[in-house]
C-alpha positions as CSV (number, residue, x, y, z in Angstrom):
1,X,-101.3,97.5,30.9
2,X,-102.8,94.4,29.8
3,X,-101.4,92.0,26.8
4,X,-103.6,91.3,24.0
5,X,-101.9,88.0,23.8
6,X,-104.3,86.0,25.1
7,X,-106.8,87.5,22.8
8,X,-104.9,85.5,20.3
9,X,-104.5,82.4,21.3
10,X,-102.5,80.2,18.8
11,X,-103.9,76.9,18.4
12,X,-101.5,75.7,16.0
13,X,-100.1,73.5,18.3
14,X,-103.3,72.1,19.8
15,X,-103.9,70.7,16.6
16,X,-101.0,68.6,16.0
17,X,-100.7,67.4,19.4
18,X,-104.4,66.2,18.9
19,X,-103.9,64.7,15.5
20,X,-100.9,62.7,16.7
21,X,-103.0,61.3,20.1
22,X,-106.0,60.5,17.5
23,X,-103.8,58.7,15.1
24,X,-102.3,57.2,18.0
25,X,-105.4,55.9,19.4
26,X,-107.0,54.6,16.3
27,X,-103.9,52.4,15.4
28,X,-103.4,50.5,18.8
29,X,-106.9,50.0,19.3
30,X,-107.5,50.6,22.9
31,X,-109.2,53.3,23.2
32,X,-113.0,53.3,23.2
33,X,-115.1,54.2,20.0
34,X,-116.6,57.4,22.1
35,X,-112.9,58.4,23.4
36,X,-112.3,58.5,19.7
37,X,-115.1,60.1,18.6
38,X,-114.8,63.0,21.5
39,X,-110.7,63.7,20.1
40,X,-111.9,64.0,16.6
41,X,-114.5,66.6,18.0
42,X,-111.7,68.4,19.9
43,X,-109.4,68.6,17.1
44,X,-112.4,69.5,15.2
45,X,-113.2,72.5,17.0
46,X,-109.7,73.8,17.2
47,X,-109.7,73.6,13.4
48,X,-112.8,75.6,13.4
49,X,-111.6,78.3,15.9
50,X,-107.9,78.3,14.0
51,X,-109.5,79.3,10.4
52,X,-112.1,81.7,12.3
53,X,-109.8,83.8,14.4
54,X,-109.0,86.5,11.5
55,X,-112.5,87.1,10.2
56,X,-115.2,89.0,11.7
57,X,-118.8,87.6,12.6
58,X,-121.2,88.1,9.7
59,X,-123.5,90.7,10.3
60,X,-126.2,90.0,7.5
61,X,-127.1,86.7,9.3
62,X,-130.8,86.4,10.4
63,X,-131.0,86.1,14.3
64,X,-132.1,82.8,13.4
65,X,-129.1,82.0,11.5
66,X,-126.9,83.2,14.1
67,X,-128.8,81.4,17.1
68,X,-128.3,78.2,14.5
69,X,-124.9,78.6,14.1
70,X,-124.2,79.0,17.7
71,X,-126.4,76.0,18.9
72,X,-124.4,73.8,16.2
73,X,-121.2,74.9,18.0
74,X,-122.0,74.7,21.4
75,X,-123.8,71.7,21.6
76,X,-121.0,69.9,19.3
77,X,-119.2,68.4,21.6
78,X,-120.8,66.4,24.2
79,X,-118.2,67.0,26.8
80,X,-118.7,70.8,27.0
81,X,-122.3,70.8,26.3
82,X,-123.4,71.4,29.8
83,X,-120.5,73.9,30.3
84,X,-121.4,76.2,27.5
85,X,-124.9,76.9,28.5
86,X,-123.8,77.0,32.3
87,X,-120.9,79.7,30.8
88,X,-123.7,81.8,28.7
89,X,-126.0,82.1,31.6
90,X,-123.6,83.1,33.9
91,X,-122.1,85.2,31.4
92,X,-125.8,87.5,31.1
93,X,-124.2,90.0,33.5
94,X,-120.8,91.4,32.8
95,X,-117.7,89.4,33.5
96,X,-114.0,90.5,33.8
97,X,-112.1,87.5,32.6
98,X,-110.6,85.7,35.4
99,X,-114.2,85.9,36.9
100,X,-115.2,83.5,33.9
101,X,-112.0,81.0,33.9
102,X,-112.8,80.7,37.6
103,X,-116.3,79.9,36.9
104,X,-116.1,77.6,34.2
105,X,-113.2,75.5,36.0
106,X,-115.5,74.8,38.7
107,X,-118.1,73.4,36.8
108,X,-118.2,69.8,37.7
109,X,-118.7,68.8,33.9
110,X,-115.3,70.9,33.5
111,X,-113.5,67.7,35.1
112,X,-113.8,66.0,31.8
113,X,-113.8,68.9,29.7
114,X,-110.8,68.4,27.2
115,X,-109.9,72.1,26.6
116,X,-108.9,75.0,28.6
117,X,-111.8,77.4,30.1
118,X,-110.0,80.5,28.2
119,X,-110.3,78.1,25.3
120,X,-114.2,77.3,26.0
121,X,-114.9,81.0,26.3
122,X,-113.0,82.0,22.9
123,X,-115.3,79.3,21.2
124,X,-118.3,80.9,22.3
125,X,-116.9,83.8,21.6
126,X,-116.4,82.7,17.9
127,X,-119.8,80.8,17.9
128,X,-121.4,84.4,18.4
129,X,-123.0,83.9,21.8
130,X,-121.2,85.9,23.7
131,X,-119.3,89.7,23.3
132,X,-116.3,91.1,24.5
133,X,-115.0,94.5,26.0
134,X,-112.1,96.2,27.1
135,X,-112.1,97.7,30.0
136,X,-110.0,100.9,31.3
137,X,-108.4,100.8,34.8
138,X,-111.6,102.2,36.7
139,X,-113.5,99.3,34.3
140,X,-115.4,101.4,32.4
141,X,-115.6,100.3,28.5
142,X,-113.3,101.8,26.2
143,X,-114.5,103.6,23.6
144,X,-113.2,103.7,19.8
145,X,-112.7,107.0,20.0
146,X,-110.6,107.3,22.9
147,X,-108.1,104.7,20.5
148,X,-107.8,107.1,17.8
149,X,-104.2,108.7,17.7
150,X,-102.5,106.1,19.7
151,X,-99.9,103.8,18.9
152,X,-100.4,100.0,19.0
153,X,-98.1,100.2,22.8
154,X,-100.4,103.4,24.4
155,X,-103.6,101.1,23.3
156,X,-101.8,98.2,25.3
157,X,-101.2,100.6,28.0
158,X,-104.7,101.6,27.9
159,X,-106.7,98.1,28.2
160,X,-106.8,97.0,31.9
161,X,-108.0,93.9,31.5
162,X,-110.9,92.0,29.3
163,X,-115.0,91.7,29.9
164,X,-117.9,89.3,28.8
165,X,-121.3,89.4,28.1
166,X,-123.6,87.2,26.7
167,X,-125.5,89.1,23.6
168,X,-129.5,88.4,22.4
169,X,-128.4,85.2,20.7
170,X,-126.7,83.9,23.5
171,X,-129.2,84.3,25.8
172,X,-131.9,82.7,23.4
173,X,-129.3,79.9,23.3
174,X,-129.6,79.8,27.3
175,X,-133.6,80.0,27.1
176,X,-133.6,77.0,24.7
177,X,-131.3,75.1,26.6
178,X,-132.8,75.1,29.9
179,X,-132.7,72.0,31.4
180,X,-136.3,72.4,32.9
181,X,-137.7,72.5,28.6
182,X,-135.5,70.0,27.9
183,X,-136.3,67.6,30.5
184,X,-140.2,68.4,29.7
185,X,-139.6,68.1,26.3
186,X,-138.0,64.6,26.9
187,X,-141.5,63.8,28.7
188,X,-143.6,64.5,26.2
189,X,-141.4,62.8,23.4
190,X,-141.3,59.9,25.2
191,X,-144.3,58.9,27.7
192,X,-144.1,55.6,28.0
193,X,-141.0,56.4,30.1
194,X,-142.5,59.1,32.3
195,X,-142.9,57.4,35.0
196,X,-139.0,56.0,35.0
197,X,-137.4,59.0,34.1
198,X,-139.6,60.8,37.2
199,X,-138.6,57.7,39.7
200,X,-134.8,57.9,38.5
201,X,-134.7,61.7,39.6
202,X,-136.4,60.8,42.7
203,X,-133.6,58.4,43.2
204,X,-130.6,60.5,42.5
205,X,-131.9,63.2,44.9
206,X,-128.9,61.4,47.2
207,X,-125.5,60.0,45.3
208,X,-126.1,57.0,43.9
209,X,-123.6,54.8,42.0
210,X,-124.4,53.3,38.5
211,X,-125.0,49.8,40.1
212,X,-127.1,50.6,42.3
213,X,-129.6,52.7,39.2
214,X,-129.3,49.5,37.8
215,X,-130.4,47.5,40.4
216,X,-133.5,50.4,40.8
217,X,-134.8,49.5,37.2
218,X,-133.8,46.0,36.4
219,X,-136.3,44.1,35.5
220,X,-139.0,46.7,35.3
221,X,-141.9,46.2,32.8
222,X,-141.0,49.9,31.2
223,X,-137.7,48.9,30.2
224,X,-139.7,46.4,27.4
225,X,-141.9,49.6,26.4
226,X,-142.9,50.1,22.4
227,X,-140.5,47.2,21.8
228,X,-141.4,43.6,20.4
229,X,-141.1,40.3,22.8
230,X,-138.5,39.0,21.6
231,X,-136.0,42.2,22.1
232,X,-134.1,42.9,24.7
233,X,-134.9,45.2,27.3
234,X,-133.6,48.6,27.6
235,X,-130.7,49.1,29.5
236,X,-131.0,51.1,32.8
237,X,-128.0,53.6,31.5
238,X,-129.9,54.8,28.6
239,X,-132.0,56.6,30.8
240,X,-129.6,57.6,33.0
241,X,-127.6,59.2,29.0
242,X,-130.5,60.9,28.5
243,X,-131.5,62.3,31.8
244,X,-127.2,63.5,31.7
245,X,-127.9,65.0,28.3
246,X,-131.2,66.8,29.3
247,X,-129.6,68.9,32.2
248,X,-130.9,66.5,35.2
249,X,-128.6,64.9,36.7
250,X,-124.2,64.9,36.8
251,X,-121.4,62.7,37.6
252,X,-119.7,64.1,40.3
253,X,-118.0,60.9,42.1
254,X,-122.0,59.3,41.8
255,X,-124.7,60.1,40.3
256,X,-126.4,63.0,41.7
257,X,-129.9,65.3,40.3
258,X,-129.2,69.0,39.2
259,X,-130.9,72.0,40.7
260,X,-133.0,72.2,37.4
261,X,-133.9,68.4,37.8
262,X,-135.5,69.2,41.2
263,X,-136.9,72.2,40.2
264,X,-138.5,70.2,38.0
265,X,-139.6,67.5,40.2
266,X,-141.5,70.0,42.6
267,X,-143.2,71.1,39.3
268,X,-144.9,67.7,38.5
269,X,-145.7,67.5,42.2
270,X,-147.6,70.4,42.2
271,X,-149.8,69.3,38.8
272,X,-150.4,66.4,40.5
C-alpha cells in the first residue's frame, strides 16, 4: 500500500514561514534586492500551488494556452528555471517517483533551489507539463475501472507507488527551452556580442572563477558595443547572466560550460 499523502502536500505552512523570513528580510535591510525578490517568488508560487491543489486543469484551453501557462510558471522563478526544463526532459519517459526526487536533487542548479524536488515536481505538475499515474504492484497503470466498488482503504491498498510523464505541452515546453535555440537565439538578437559570448564558452570549457572571466574581457572593445562614449562599459558578468540564463554554462564551485554549450560550440565550428 502506498499513502496518497504526499499527493497532497499541505503548503499551508510554507507560506507563513516564508512570509515571516520575507518580512524579516525587508525590515533589517541586509539582505540583497535579488534574495528579496527570489522569496517573494517562492512564497509566490506556494500561493499559486495552495489555491490550485482542489481544481482540475482546464480542458477547453488551446494547446497554446496551456504551453503559455506552463512556460509562465516554469520559467518564474529564476532559481528553478534550469531545473524544470532538465525535470520535463527527463521526465519524457515514465518515472516512478523516487526516480524523479533523485534526479532533480542532483541537478547542480538544485543546490540553490529553494524548494523541495517533490515540491518542484507538484508545480509542474500544476503548471500542466507533466501527468501522473498510479501504478499497481507489478507497475502497470491502474485503471478507473479496476477502482469502481472499492472503499477509499482497498484503493490505498491498491496504488503501489506514483509515475511521471511529461505530456505534449510539456515536451513543447522542453523543445522551446533548449539551450542550443536559446543560445542561437541570443546570437542572433545580439551580434555585436558574437564573438564574446563564443570566446567566453571557449573559456569556461575548464572551471574558471568569476575573476578570472573578468580578467578575460576587461577592457575589450566589445564591451563599449552600441553604447555612446561617454558610458561605461559593460560589465564582464552580464555576459556571463545571460550565457547562465540561456542554458550554457553553471556554477558548480566555478564557472563551467553545459553539455548543450559545447554542443553548440562544435556547431559554429563546423559552419565555419
Amino acid at each position: 500500500m502506498l499513502s496518497n499523502e504526499k499527493q497532497t502536500v499541505d503548503v499551508g505552512g510554507g507560506l507563513a514561514e516564508l512570509e515571516q523570513d520575507f518580512n524579516a528580510n525587508a525590515q533589517d535591510g541586509e539582505t540583497g534586492q535579488a534574495d528579496l525578490e527570489t522569496t517573494a517568488l517562492c512564497f509566490e508560487e506556494n500561493l499559486e500551488l495552495s489555491s490550485e491543489l482542489n481544481l482540475e486543469p482546464n480542458s477547453e484551453l488551446s494547446f497554446e494556452e496551456r504551453l503559455k501557462h506552463l512556460s509562465s510558471s516554469a520559467k518564474r522563478n529564476p532559481l528553478h528555471r534550469e531545473i524544470n526544463y532538465k525535470t520535463l526532459k527527463f521526465c519524457a519517459e515514465r518515472r516512478i517517483l523516487p526516480e524523479v526526487e533523485d534526479f532533480i536533487a542532483g541537478c547542480p542548479e538544485f543546490k540553490k533551489a529553494s524548494q523541495s524536488p517533490y515540491f518542484l515536481l507538484l508545480f509542474l505538475l500544476k503548471g500542466g507539463g507533466i501527468d501522473t499515474f498510479e501504478l499497481d504492484e507489478a507497475g502497470a497503470v491502474i485503471e478507473p475501472a479496476q477502482k469502481e466498488g472499492l472503499t477509499e482503504d482497498e484503493i490505498d491498498d491498491l496504488i503501489a507507488q506514483f509515475a511521471y510523464q511529461t505530456n505534449e505541452v510539456g515536451l513543447a515546453f522542453v523543445e522551446q527551452m533548449n539551450p542550443k535555440n536559446r543560445l542561437l537565439e541570443m546570437l542572433d538578437i545580439e551580434p555585436a556580442y558574437y564573438e564574446t559570448y563564443t570566446e567566453v564558452l571557449e573559456f569556461l570549457t575548464e572551471k574558471r572563477s568569476m575573476a578570472e572571466i573578468d580578467t578575460l574581457l576587461r577592457g575589450r572593445e566589445a564591451l563599449m558595443a552600441n553604447r555612446k562614449p561617454d558610458d561605461r562599459p559593460i560589465q564582464p558578468s552580464v555576459f556571463v547572466d545571460k550565457l547562465e540564463k540561456a542554458g550554457g554554462i553553471f556554477w558548480e564551485s566555478g564557472w563551467i560550460i553545459t553539455p548543450e554549450g559545447r554542443e553548440l560550440l562544435a556547431t559554429l565550428e563546423k559552419s565555419k
